[in-house]
C-alpha positions as CSV (number, residue, x, y, z in Angstrom):
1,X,-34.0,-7.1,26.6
2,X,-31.5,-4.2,26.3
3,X,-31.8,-1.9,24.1
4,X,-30.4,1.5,22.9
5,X,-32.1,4.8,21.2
6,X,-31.1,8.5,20.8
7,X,-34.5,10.4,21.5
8,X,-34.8,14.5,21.9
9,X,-36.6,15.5,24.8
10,X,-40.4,16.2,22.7
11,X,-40.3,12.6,22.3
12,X,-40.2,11.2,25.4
13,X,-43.2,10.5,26.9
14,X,-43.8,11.8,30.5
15,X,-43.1,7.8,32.3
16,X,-39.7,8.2,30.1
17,X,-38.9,11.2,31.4
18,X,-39.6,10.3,35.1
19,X,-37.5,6.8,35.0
20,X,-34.6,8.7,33.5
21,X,-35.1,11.2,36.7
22,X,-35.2,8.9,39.1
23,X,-32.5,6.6,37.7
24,X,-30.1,9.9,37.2
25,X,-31.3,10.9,40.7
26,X,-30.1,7.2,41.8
27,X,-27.0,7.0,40.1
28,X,-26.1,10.7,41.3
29,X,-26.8,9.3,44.8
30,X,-29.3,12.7,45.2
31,X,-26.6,15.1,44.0
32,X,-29.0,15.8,41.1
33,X,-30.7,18.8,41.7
34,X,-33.5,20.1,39.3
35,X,-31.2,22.5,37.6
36,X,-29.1,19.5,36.4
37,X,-32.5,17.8,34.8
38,X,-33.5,21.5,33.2
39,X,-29.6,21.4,31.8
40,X,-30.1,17.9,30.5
41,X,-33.4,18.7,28.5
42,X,-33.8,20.5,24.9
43,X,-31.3,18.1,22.8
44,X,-31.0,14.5,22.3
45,X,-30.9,11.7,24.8
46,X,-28.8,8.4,24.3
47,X,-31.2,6.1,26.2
48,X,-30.2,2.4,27.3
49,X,-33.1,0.9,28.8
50,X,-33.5,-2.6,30.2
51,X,-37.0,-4.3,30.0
52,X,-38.1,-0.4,29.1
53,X,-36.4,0.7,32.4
54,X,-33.7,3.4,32.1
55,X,-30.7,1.9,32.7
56,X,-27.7,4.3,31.1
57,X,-28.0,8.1,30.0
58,X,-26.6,10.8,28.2
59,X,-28.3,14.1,26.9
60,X,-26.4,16.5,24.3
61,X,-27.6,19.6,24.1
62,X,-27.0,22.7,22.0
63,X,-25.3,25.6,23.6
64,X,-23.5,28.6,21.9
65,X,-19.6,29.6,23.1
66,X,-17.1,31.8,23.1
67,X,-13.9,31.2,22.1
68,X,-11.4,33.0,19.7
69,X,-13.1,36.3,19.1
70,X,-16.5,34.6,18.0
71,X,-19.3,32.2,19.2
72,X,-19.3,28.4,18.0
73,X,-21.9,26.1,18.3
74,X,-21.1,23.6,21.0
75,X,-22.5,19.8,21.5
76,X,-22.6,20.4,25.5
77,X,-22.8,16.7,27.3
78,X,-25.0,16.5,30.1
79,X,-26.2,13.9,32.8
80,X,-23.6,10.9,31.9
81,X,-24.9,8.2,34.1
82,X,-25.4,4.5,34.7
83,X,-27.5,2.5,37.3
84,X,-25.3,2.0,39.8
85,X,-26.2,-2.2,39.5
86,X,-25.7,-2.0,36.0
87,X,-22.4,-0.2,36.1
88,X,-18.9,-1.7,34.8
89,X,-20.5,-3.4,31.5
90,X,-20.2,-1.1,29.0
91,X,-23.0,1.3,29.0
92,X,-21.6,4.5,29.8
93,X,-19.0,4.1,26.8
94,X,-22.4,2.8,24.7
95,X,-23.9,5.8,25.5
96,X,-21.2,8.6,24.8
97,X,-19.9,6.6,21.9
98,X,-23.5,7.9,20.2
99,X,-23.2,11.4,22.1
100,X,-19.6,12.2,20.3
101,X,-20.9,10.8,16.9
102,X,-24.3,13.0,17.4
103,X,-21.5,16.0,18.0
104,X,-18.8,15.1,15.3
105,X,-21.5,15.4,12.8
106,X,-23.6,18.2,13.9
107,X,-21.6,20.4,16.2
108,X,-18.6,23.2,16.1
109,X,-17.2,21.3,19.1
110,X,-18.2,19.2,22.5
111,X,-17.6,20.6,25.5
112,X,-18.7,19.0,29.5
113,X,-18.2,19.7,32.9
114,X,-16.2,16.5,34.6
115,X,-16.8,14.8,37.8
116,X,-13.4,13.8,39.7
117,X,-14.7,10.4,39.3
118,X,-15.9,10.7,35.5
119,X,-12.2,12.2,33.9
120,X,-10.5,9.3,33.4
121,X,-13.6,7.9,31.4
122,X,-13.4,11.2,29.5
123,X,-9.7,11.1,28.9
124,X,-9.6,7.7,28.0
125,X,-11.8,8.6,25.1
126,X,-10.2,11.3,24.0
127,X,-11.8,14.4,25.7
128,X,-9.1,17.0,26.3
129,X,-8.9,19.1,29.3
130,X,-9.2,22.7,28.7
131,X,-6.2,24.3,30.0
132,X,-7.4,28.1,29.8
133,X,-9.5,30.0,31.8
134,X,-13.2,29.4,31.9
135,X,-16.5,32.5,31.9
136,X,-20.2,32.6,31.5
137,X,-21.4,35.2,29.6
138,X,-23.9,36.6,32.4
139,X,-26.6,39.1,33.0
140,X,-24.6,41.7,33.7
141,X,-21.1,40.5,31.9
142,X,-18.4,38.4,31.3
143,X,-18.3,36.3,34.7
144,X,-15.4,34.3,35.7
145,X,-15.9,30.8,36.7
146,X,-12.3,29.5,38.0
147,X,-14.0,26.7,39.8
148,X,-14.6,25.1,36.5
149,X,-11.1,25.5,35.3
150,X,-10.2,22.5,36.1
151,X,-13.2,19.8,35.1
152,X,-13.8,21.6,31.8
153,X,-13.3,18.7,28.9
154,X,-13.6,19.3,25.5
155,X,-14.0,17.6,22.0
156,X,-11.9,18.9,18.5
157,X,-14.1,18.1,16.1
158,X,-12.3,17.5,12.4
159,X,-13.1,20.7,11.0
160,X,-15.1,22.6,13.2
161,X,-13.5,25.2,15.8
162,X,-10.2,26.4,15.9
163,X,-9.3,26.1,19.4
164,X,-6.6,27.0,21.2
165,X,-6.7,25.0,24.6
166,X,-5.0,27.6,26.9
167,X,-7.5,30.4,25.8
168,X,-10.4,31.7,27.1
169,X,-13.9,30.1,26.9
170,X,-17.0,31.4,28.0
171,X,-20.7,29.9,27.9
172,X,-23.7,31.3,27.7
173,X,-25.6,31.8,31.2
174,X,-28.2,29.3,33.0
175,X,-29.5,29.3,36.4
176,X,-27.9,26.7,38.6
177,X,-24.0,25.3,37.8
178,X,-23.5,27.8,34.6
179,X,-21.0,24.9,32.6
């Protein structure tokens, strides 16, 4: 039986949270490091499981930005996947469906970092491509990130940031990919 539930990460018991590695390790055909996993944990999972096999994934998790002259809280996507034999039925929009309404309602704004093969499920959905320049507010500064320029997608929620989509936005820092 398939079923669906939006979980944060205390709640998932330890065989949860090694099916949902090992089926984002899958679909991610190993180009899931454990900085990606780290990035994924501390906010809310939408979790479709099969038989109580992970099956579909989606994490949002609470991360401050810049933008505009001040910091807004940001619903940031992470791990988007689906089983590769379980792929082309639906799941992926199941699970972001939940993500966006867990970040309309709690969230300044959504923001994610797009695969070339994941933006026209993003744009499809309404996700819009930030056009400005992108920075992580590092250690040491303001670092620029111009390799993210271009897979940067983010969500307008009705009444939460002001955003002008050919500014500047910076996140806060993390080891591995910063956005």
């Amino acid at each position: 039986m398939t079923t669906q539930r939006t979980v944060p990460t205390a709640d998932l018991t330890r065989i949860e949270r090694s099916g949902i590695r090992a089926m984002l390790d899958r679909a991610f055909l190993g180009d899931f490091d454990d900085d990606d996993w780290d990035h994924a944990l501390g906010g809310l999972h939408v979790l479709v499981t099969e038989g109580g096999t992970p099956i579909a994934h989606a994490a949002v998790v609470p991360r401050r930005v810049r933008h505009a002259g001040r910091s807004w809280r940001c619903g940031y996507v992470e791990a988007v996947a689906t089983h590769p034999e379980w792929r082309g039925q639906g799941f992926a929009a199941a699970v972001l469906t939940e993500a966006e309404r867990i970040i309309d309602h709690g969230f300044d704004l959504g923001a994610l970092a797009a695969s070339e093969a994941g933006r026209g499920l993003y744009l499809g959905r309404g996700w819009r491509p930030w056009a400005g320049s992108t920075w992580a507010l590092g250690p040491d500064g303001p670092v620029r990130t111009e390799d993210e320029d271009d897979s940067m997608f983010v969500r307008i929620v009705p009444g939460g940031a002001a955003l002008d989509l050919k500014g500047a936005l910076a996140c806060d820092w993390r080891d591995g990919d910063v956005w």
